[in-house]
C-alpha positions in Angstrom: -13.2 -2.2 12.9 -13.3 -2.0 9.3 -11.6 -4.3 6.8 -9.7 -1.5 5.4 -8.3 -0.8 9.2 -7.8 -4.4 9.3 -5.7 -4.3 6.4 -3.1 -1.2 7.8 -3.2 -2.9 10.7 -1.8 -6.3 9.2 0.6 -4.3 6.9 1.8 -1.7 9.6 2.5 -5.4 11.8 4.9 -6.5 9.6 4.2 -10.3 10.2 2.3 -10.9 6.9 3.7 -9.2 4.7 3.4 -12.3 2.1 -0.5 -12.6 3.3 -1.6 -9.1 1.4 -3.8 -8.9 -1.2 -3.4 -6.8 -4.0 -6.7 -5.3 -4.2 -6.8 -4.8 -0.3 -2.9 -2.6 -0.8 -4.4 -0.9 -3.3 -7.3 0.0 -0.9 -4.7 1.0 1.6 -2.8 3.2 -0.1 -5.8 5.5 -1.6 -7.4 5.7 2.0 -3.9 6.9 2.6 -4.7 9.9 0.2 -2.6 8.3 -2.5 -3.4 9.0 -6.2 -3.1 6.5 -8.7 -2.3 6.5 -12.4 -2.4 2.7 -14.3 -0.3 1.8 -16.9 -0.8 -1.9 -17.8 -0.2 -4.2 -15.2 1.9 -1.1 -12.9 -0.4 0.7 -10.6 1.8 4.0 -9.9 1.1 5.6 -6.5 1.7 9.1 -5.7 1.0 11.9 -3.0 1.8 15.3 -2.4 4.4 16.0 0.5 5.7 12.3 -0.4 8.9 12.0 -1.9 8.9 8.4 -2.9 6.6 6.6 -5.8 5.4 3.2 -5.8 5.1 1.1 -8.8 3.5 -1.7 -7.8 2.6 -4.8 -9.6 0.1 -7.9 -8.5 1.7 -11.4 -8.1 -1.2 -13.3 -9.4 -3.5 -11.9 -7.0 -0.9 -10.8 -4.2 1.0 -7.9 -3.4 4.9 -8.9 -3.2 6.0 -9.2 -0.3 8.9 -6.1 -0.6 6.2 -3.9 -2.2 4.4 -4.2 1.2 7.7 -3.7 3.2 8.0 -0.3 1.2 4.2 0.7 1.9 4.8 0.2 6.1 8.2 1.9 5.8 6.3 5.2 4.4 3.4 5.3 6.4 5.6 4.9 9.5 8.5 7.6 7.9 5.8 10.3 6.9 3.2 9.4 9.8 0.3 8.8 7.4 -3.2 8.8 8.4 -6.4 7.8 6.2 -8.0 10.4 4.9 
């Protein structure tokens, strides 16, 4: 198993939500199919088909905890798969 499965797996449990890198969320979301446009410290996630957008921004080197919540909610609503 990869580290990148490893990953979707830890987010997609729910129990670590805190635990997430940012890097490793970024990862996530362009396996995901996700395309990603930077404007300073906001990565801005977008995919075609998908309504919602994701700003997110790193917590020194984390992802915040509700950004992560928001990822597993739309992977499980849409029923994403890595690309």
């Amino acid at each position: 198993m990869s580290k990148l499965e490893k990953t979707l797996l830890k987010i997609l449990s729910g129990f670590s939500d805190k635990d997430i890198s940012f890097s490793e969320l970024c990862s996530v979301l362009k396996y995901m199919g996700f395309q990603e446009r930077i404007k300073g410290s906001h990565h801005i996630f977008f995919k075609d088909g998908i309504e919602e957008i994701f700003n997110i921004q790193p917590k020194r080197s984390k992802a915040k905890p509700y950004q992560v919540k928001q990822v597993r909610n739309i992977i499980l609503k849409y029923r994403l798969r890595g690309e």
